[in-house]
Biopython code that builds the backbone (N, CA, C, O; Angstrom):
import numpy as np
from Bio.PDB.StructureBuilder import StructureBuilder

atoms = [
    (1, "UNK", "N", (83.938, 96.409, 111.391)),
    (1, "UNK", "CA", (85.256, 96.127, 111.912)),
    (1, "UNK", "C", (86.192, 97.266, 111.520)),
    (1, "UNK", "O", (86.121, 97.668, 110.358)),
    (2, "UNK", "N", (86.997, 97.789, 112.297)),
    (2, "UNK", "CA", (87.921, 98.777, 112.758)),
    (2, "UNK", "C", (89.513, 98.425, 112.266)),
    (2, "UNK", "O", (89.888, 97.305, 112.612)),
    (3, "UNK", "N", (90.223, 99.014, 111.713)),
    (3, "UNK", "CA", (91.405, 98.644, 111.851)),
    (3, "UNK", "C", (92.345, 99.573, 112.265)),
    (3, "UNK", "O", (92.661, 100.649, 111.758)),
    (4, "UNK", "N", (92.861, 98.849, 113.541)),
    (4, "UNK", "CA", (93.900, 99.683, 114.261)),
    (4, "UNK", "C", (94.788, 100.482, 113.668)),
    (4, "UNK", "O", (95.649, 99.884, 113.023)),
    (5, "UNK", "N", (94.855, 101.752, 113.686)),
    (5, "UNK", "CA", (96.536, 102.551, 113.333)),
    (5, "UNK", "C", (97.235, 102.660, 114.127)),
    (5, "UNK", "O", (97.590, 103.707, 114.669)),
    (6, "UNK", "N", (97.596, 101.493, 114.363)),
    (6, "UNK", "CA", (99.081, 101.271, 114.937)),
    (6, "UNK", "C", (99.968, 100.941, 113.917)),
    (6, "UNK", "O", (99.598, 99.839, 113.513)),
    (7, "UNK", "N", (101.108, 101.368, 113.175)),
    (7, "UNK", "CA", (102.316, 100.827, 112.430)),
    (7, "UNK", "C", (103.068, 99.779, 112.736)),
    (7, "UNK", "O", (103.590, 98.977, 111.962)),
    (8, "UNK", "N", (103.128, 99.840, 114.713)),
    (8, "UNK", "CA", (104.304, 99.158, 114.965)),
    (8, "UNK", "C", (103.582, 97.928, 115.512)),
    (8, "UNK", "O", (104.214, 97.135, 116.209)),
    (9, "UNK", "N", (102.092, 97.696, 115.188)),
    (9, "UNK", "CA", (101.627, 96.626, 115.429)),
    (9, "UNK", "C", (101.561, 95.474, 114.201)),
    (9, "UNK", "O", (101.138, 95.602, 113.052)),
    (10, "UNK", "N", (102.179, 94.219, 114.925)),
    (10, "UNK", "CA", (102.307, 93.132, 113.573)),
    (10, "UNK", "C", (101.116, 92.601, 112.832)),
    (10, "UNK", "O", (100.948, 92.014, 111.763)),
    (11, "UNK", "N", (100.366, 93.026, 113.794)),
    (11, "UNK", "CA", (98.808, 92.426, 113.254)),
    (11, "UNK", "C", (98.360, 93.453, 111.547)),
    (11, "UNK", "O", (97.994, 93.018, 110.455)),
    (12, "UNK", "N", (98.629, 95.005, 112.055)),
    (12, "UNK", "CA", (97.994, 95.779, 110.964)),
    (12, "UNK", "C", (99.798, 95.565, 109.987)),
    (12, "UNK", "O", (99.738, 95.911, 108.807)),
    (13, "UNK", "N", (100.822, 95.190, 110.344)),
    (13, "UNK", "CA", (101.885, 95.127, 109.242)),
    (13, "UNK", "C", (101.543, 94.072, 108.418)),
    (13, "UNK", "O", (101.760, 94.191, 107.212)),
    (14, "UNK", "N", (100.838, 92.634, 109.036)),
    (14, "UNK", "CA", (100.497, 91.609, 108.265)),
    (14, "UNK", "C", (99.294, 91.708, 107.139)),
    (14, "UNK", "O", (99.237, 91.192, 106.023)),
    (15, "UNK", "N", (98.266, 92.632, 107.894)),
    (15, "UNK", "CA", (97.447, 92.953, 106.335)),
    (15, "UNK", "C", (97.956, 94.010, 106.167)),
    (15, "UNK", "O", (98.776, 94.081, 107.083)),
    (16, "UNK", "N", (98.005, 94.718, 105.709)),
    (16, "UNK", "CA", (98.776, 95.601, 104.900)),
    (16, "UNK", "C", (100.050, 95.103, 103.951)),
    (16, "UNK", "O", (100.397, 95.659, 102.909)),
    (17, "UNK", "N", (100.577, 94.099, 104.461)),
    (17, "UNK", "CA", (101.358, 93.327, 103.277)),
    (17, "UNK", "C", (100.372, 92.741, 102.689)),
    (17, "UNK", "O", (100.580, 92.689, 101.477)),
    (18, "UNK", "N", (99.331, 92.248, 103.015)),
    (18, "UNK", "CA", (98.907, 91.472, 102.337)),
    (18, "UNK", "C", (97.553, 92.556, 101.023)),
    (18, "UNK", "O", (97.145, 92.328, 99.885)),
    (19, "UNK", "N", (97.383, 93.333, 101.719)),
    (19, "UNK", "CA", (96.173, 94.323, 101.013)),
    (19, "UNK", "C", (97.301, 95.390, 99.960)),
    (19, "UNK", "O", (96.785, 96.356, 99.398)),
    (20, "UNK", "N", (98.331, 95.203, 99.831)),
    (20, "UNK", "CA", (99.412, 96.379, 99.688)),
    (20, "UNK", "C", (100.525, 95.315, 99.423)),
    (20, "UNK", "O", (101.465, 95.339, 100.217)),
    (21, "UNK", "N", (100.562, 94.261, 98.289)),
    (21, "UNK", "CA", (102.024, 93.470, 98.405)),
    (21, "UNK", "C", (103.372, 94.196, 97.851)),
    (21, "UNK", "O", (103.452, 94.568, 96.680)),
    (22, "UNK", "N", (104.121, 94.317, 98.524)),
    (22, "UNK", "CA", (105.697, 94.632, 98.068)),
    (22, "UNK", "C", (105.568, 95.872, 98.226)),
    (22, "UNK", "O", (106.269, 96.554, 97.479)),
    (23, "UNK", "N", (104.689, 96.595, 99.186)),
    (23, "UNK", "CA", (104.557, 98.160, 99.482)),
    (23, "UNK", "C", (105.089, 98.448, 101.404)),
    (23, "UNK", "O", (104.383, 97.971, 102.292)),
    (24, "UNK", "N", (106.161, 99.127, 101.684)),
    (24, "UNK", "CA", (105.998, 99.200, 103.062)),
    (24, "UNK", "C", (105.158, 100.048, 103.423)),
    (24, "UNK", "O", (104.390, 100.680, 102.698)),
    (25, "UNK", "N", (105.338, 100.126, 105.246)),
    (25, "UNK", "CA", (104.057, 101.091, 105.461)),
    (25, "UNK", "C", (104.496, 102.222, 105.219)),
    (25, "UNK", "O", (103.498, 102.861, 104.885)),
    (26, "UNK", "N", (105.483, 102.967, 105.169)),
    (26, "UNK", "CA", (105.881, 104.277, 104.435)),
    (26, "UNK", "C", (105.045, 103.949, 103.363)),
    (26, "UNK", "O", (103.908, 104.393, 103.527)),
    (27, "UNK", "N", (105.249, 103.169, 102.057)),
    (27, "UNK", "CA", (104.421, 103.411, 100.867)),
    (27, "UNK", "C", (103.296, 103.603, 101.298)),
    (27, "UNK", "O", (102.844, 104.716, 101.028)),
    (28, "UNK", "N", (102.666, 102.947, 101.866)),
    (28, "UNK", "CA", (101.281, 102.956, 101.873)),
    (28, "UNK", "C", (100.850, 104.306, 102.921)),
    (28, "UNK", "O", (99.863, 104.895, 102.480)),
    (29, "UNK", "N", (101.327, 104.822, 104.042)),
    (29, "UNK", "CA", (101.125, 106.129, 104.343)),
    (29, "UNK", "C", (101.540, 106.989, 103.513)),
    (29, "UNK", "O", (100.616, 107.736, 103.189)),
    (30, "UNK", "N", (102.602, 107.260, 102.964)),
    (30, "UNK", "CA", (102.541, 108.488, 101.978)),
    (30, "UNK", "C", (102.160, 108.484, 100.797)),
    (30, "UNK", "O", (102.619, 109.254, 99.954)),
    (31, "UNK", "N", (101.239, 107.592, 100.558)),
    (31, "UNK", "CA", (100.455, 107.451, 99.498)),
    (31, "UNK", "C", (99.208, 107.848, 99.150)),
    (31, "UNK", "O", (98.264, 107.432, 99.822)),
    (32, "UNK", "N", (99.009, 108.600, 98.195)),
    (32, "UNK", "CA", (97.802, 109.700, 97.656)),
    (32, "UNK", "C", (96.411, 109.215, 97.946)),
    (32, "UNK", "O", (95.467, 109.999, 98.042)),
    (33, "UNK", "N", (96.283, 107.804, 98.095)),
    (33, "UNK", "CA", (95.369, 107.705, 98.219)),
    (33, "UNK", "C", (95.152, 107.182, 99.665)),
    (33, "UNK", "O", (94.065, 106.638, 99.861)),
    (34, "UNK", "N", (95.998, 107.261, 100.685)),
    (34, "UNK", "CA", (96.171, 107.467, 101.693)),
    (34, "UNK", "C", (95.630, 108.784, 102.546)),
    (34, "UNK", "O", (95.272, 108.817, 103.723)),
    (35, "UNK", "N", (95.690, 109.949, 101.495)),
    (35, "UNK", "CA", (95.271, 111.028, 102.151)),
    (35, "UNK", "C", (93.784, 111.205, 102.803)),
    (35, "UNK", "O", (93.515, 111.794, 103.850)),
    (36, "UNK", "N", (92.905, 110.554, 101.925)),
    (36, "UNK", "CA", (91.537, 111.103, 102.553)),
    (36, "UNK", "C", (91.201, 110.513, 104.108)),
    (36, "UNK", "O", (90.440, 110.753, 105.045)),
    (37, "UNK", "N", (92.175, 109.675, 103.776)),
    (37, "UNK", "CA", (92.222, 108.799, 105.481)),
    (37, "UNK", "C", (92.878, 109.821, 106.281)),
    (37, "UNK", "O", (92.104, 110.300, 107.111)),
    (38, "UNK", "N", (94.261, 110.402, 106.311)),
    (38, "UNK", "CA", (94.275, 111.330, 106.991)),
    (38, "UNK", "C", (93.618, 112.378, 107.442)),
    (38, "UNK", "O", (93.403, 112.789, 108.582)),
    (39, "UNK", "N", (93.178, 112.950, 105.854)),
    (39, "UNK", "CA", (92.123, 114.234, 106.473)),
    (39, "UNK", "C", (91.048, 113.444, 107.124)),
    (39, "UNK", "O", (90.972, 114.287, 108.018)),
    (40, "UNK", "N", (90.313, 112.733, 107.407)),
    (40, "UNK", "CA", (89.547, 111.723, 108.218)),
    (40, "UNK", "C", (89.913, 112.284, 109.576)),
    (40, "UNK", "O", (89.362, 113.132, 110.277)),
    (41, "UNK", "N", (91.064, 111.520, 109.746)),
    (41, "UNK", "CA", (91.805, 111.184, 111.029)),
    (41, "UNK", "C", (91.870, 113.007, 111.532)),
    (41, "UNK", "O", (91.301, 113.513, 112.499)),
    (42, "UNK", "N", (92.510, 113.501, 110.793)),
    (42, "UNK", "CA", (92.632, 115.148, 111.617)),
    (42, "UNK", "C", (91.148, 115.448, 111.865)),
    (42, "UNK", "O", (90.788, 115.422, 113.042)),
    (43, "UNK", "N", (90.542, 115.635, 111.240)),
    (43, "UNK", "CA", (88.872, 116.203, 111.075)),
    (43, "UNK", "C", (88.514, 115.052, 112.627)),
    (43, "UNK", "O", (88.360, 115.740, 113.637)),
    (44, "UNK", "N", (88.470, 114.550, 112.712)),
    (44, "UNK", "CA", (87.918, 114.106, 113.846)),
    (44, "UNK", "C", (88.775, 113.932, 114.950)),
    (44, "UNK", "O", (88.268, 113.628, 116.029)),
    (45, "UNK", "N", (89.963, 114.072, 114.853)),
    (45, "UNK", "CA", (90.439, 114.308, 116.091)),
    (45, "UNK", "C", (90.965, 115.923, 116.167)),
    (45, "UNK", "O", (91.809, 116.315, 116.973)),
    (46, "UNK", "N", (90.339, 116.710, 115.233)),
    (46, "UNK", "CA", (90.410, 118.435, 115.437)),
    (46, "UNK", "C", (91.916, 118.566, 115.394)),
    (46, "UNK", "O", (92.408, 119.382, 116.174)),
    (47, "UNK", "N", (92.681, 117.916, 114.637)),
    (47, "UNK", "CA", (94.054, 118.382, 114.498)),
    (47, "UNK", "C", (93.891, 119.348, 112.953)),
    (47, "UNK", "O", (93.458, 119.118, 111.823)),
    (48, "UNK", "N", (94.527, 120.556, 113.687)),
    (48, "UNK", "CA", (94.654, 121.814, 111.963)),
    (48, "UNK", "C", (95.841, 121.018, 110.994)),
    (48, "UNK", "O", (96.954, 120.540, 111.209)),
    (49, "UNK", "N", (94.968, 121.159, 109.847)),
    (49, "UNK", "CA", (96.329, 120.979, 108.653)),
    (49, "UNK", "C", (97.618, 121.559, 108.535)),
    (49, "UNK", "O", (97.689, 122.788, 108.512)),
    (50, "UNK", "N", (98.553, 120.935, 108.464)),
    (50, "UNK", "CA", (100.071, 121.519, 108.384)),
    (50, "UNK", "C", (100.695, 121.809, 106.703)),
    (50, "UNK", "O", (100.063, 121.903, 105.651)),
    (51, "UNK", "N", (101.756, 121.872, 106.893)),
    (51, "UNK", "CA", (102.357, 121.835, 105.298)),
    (51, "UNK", "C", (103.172, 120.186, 105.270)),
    (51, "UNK", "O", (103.601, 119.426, 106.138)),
    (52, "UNK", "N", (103.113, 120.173, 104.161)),
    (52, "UNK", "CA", (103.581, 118.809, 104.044)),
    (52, "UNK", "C", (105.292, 118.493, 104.935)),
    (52, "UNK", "O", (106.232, 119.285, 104.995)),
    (53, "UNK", "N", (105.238, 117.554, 105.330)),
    (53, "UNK", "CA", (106.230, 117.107, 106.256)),
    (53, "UNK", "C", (106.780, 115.892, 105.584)),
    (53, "UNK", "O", (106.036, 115.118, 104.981)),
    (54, "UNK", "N", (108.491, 115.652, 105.706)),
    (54, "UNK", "CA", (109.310, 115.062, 105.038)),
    (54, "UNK", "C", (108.576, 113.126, 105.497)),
    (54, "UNK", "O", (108.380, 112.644, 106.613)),
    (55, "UNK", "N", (108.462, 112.797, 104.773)),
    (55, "UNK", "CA", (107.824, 111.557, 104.473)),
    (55, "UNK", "C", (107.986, 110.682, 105.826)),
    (55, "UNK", "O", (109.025, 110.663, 106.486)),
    (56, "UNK", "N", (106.885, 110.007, 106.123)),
    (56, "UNK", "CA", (107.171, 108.899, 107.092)),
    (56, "UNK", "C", (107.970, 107.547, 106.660)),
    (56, "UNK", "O", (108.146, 107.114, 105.521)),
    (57, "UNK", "N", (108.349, 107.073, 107.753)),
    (57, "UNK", "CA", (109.625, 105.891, 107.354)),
    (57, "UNK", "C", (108.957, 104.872, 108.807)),
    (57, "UNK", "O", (108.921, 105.236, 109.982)),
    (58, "UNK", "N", (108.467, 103.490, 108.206)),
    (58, "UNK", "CA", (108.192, 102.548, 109.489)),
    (58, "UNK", "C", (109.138, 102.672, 110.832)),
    (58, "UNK", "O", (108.844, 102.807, 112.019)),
    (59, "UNK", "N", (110.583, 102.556, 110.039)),
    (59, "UNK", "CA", (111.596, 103.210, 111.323)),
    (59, "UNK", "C", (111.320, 104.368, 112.148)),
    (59, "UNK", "O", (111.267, 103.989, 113.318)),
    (60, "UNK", "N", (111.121, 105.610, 112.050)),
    (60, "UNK", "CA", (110.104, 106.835, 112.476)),
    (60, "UNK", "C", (109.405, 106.080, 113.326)),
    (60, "UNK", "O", (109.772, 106.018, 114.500)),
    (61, "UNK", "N", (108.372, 105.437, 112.918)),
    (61, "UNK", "CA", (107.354, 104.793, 114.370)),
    (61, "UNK", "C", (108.049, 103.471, 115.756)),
    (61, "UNK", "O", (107.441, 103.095, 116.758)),
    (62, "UNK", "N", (109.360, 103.081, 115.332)),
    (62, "UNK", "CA", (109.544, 102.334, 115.909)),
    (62, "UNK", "C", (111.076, 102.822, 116.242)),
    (62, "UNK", "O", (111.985, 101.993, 116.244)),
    (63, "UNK", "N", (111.298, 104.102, 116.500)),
    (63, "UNK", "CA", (112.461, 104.674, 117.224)),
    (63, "UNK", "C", (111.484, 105.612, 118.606)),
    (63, "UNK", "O", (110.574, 106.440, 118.616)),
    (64, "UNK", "N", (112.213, 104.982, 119.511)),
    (64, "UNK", "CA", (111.483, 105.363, 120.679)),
    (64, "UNK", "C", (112.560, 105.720, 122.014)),
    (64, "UNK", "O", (112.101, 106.066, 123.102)),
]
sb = StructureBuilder()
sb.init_structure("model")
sb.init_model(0)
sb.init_chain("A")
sb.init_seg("    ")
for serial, (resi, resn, name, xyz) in enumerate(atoms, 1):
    if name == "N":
        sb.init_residue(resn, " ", resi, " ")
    sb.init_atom(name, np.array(xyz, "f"), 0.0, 1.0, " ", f" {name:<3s}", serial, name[0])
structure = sb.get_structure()
């Protein structure tokens, strides 16, 4: 089983409160141990590494 990266989906906000209590999804994306999941995510979708970029904010994913 797969879990969606979607942020602005309530399904992955509900576990993630629950796997992660009193952490938003900012905490839990800019979190260190968050990273190997990213490099994951670039490495297979062939995105090159950048320099670090000013922190994600749940708001960020849900300004559209």
């Amino acid at each position: 089983m797969g879990l969606l990266l979607d942020p602005t989906n309530e399904d992955v906000i509900s576990i993630l409160s629950r796997l992660f209590p009193g952490k938003s999804v900012g905490d839990v994306v800019n979190s260190r141990a968050a990273d190997p999941a990213k490099l994951a995510v670039r490495a297979i979708l062939n995105i090159p590494l950048q320099k670090p970029q000013a922190k994600v904010t749940h708001e960020a994913f849900t300004e559209r």
